[in-house]
C-alpha positions as CSV (number, residue, x, y, z in Angstrom):
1,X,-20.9,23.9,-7.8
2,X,-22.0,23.0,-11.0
3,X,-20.4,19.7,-12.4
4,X,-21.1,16.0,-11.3
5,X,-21.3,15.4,-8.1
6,X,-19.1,12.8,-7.0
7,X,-18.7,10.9,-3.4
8,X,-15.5,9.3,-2.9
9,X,-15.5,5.4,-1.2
10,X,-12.0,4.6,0.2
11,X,-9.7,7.4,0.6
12,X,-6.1,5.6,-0.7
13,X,-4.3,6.4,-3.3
14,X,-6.6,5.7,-5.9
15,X,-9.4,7.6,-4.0
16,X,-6.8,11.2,-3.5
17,X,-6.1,10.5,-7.3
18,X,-9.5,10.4,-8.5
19,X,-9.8,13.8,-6.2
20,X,-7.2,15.7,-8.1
21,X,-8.1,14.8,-11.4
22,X,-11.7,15.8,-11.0
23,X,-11.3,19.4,-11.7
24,X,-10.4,18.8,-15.3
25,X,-12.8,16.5,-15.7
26,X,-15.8,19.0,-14.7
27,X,-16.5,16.7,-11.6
28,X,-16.9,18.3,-8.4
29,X,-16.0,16.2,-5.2
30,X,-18.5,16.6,-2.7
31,X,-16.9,14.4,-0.2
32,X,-15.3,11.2,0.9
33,X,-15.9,8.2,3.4
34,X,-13.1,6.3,4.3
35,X,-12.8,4.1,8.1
36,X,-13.7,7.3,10.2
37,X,-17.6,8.0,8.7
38,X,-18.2,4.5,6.9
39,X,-20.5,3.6,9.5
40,X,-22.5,6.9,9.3
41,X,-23.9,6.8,6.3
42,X,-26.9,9.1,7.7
43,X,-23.7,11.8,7.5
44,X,-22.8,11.1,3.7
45,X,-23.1,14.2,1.3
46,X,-26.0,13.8,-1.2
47,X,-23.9,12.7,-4.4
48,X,-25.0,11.7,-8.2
49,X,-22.3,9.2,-8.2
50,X,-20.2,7.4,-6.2
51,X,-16.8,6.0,-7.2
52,X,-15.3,3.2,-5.0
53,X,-11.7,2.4,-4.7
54,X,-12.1,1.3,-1.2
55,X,-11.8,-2.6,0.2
56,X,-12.9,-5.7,-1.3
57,X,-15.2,-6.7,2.2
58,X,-16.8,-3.3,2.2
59,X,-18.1,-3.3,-1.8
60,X,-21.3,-5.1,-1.1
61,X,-22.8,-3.6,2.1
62,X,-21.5,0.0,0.6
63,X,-23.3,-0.4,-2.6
64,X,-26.6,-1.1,-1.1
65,X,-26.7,1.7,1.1
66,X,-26.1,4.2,-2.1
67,X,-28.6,2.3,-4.0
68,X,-31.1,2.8,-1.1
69,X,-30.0,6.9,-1.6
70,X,-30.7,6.8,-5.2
71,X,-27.1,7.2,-5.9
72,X,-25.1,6.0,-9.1
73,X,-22.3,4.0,-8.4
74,X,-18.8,3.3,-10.5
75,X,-16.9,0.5,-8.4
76,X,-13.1,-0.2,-9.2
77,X,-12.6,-2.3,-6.0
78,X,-11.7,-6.0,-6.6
79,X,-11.2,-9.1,-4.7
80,X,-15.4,-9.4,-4.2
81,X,-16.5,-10.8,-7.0
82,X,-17.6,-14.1,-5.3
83,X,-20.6,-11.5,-4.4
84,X,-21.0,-10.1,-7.7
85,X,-24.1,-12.0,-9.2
86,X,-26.0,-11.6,-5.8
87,X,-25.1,-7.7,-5.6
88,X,-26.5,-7.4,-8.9
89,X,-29.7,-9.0,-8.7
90,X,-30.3,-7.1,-5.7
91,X,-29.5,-3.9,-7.2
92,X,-32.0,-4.4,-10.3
93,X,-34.8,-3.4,-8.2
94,X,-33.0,0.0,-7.5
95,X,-32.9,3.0,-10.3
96,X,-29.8,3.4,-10.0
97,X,-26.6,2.2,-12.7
98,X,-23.8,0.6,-11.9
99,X,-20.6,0.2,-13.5
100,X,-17.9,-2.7,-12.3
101,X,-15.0,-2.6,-13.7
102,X,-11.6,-4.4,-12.6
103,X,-9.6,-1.8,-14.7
104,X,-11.2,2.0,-15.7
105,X,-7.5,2.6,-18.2
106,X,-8.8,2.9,-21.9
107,X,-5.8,1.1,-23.0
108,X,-6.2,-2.1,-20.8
109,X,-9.8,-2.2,-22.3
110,X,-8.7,-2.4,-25.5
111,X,-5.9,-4.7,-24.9
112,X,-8.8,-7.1,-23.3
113,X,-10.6,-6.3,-26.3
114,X,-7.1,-7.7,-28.9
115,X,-6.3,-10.8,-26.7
116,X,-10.2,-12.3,-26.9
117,X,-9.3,-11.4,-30.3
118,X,-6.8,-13.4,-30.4
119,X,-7.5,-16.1,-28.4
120,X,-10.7,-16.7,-30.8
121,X,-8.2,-17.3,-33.5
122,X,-6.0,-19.5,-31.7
123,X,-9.2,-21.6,-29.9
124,X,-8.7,-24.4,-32.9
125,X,-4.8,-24.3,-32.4
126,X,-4.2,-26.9,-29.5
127,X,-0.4,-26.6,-29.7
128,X,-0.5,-23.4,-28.6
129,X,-1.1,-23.0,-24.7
130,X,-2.2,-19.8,-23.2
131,X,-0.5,-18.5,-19.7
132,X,-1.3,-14.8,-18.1
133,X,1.4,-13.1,-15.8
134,X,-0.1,-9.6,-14.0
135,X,2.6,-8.0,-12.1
136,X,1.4,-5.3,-9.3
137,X,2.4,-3.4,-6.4
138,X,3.7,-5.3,-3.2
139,X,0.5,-3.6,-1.4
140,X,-2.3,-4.6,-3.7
141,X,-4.4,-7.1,-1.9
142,X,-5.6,-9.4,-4.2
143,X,-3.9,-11.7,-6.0
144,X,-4.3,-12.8,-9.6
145,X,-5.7,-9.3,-10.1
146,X,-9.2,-8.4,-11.5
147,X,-8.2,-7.4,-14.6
148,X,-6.3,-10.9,-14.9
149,X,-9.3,-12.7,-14.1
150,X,-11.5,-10.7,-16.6
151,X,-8.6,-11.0,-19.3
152,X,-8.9,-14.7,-18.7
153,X,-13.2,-14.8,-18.7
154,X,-12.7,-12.8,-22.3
155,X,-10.3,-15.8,-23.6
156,X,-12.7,-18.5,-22.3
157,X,-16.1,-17.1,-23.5
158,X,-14.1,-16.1,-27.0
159,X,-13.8,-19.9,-27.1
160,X,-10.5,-20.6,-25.9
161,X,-11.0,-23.9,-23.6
162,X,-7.8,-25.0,-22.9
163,X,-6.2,-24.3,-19.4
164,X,-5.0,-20.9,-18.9
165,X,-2.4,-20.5,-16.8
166,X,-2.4,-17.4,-14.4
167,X,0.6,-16.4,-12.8
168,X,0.8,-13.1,-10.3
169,X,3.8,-11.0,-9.0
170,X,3.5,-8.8,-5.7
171,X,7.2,-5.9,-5.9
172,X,8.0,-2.7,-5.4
173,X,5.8,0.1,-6.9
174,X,4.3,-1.7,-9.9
175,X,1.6,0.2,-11.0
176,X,0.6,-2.4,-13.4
177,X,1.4,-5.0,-15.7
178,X,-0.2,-7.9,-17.8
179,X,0.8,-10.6,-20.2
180,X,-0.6,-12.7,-22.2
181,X,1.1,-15.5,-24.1
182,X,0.2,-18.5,-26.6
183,X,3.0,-20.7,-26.6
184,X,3.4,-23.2,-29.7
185,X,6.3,-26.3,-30.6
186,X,8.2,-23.7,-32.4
187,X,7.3,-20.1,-31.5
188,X,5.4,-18.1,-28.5
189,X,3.2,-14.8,-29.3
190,X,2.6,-12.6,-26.2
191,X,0.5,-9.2,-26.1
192,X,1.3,-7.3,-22.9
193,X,0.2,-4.4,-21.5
194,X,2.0,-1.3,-19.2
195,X,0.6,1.2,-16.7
196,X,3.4,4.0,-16.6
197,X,1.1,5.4,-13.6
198,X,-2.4,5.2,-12.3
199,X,-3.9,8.2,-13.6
200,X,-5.4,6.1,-16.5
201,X,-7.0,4.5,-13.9
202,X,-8.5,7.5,-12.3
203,X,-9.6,9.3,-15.4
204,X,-11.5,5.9,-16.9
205,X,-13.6,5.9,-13.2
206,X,-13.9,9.4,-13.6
207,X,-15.3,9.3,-17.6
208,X,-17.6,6.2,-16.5
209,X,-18.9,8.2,-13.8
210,X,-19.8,10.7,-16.0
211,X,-21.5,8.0,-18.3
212,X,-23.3,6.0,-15.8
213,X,-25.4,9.2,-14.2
214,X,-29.0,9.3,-15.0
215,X,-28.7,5.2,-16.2
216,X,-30.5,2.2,-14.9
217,X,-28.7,-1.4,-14.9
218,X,-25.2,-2.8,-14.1
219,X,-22.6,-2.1,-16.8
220,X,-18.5,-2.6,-17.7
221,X,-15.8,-0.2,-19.0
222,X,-16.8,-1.8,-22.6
223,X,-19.7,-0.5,-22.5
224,X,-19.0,3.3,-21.2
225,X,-15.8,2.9,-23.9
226,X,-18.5,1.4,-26.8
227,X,-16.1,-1.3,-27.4
C-alpha cells in the first residue's frame, strides 16, 4: 500500500461510505473499529489518520487514545461538543492535528461561509429576525444538528445578536437540509442548502484527512477548504 493510511471509527453508514470512496481518493483503509474491537485499542492497525463517524459518547475517550499513538485525527461525529474546549486543550500537548468539523460537504462550507455573510449585513437591521430549520434523517441522533449549531455560532460572531430561532425535523431518509431565513415587516430572504446524498460528506472527511497529516493543532473544514 502506498496512499494514506486511514483507520475507520464507527462502522455506519458514513464509516462504509468513507471506505468506498477511498480508492479514488488515493487513501488506503487499513482498518476499522466499530463495538466489537473499540475496547482493544492494543489491536488497532497503525494508521496516519483516523476519521470518526462513530457516536457522540465515544469522541472524547477515542481521540485520546489516537493522540497517545501519534495518530492524526479528522472527527465528523456530533452531539459532543459540550467536551470540545477540554478535548482540545488536552490534545495541544500531543503532535498530532485535528480537524472537527460538524459538516466535511464543500458546499455546506460555503453556504456557512454566505449566511455570516449575510447576517453581517443584516446585524444593524432589527426588523429582520433570523430562524434556522435543519431537516435530517429519522435516525440521526442529535437534534438541532452540528452544522445548525455552527451556522448559528457563524451569525452570532459575524455580529448578528438577535435571537435565532433553531428549528429541527427528524423523517424519512433525509440526507440533509438547512435554512436560513431573515424575516422583515414586508419581505423574508432565506438561503438554504441541499444534500442530494452523503458522498459530499465522505469525500470532504476524506480531502481533510489528506490535509490534516503531518500537522500540529486543532483545525475546521474552513481551514482545510482556505475559506
Amino acid at each position: 500500500m502506498s496512499g494514506l493510511r486511514v483507520l475507520l471509527m464507527g462502522y455506519g453508514r458514513m464509516g462504509r461510505l468513507v471506505e468506498s470512496l477511498a480508492p479514488e481518493a488515493g487513501v488506503d483503509i487499513v482498518g476499522r473499529v466499530d463495538i466489537d474491537n473499540v475496547d482493544r485499542p492494543d489491536e488497532w492497525p497503525t494508521a496516519d489518520v483516523a476519521i470518526d463517524f462513530s457516536i457522540a459518547s465515544a469522541v472524547p475517550a477515542n481521540a485520546r487514545r489516537l493522540a497517545a499513538r501519534g495518530t492524526h485525527l479528522v472527527i465528523g461525529t456530533t452531539g459532543w461538543q459540550d467536551e470540545e474546549e477540554a478535548l482540545r486543550r488536552e490534545l495541544a500537548a500531543q503532535p498530532i492535528g485535528v480537524v472537527f468539523a460538524p459538516n466535511f460537504a464543500l458546499g455546506v462550507n460555503l453556504f456557512v461561509a454566505l449566511v455570516a455573510d449575510a447576517a453581517a449585513r443584516l446585524a444593524d437591521r432589527p426588523e429582520f429576525g433570523a430562524w434556522i430549520h435543519e431537516l435530517h434523517h429519522r435516525a440521526k441522533r442529535d437534534a438541532p444538528s452540528g452544522t445548525a449549531i455552527a451556522i448559528r455560532a457563524a451569525m452570532e460572531s459575524a455580529g448578528y445578536g438577535l435571537p435565532i430561532d433553531v428549528a429541527s425535523t427528524r423523517a424519512g431518509s433525509i440526507p440533509g437540509t438547512h435554512t436560513v431565513g431573515f424575516d422583515g415587516p414586508a419581505e423574508t430572504i432565506t438561503l438554504t442548502h441541499t444534500a442530494r446524498d452523503r458522498s459530499g460528506f465522505a469525500r470532504g472527511a476524506l480531502e481533510a484527512a489528506k490535509w490534516v497529516n503531518g500537522r500540529r493543532g486543532w483545525f475546521t473544514m474552513r481551514d482545510v477548504l482556505g475559506l
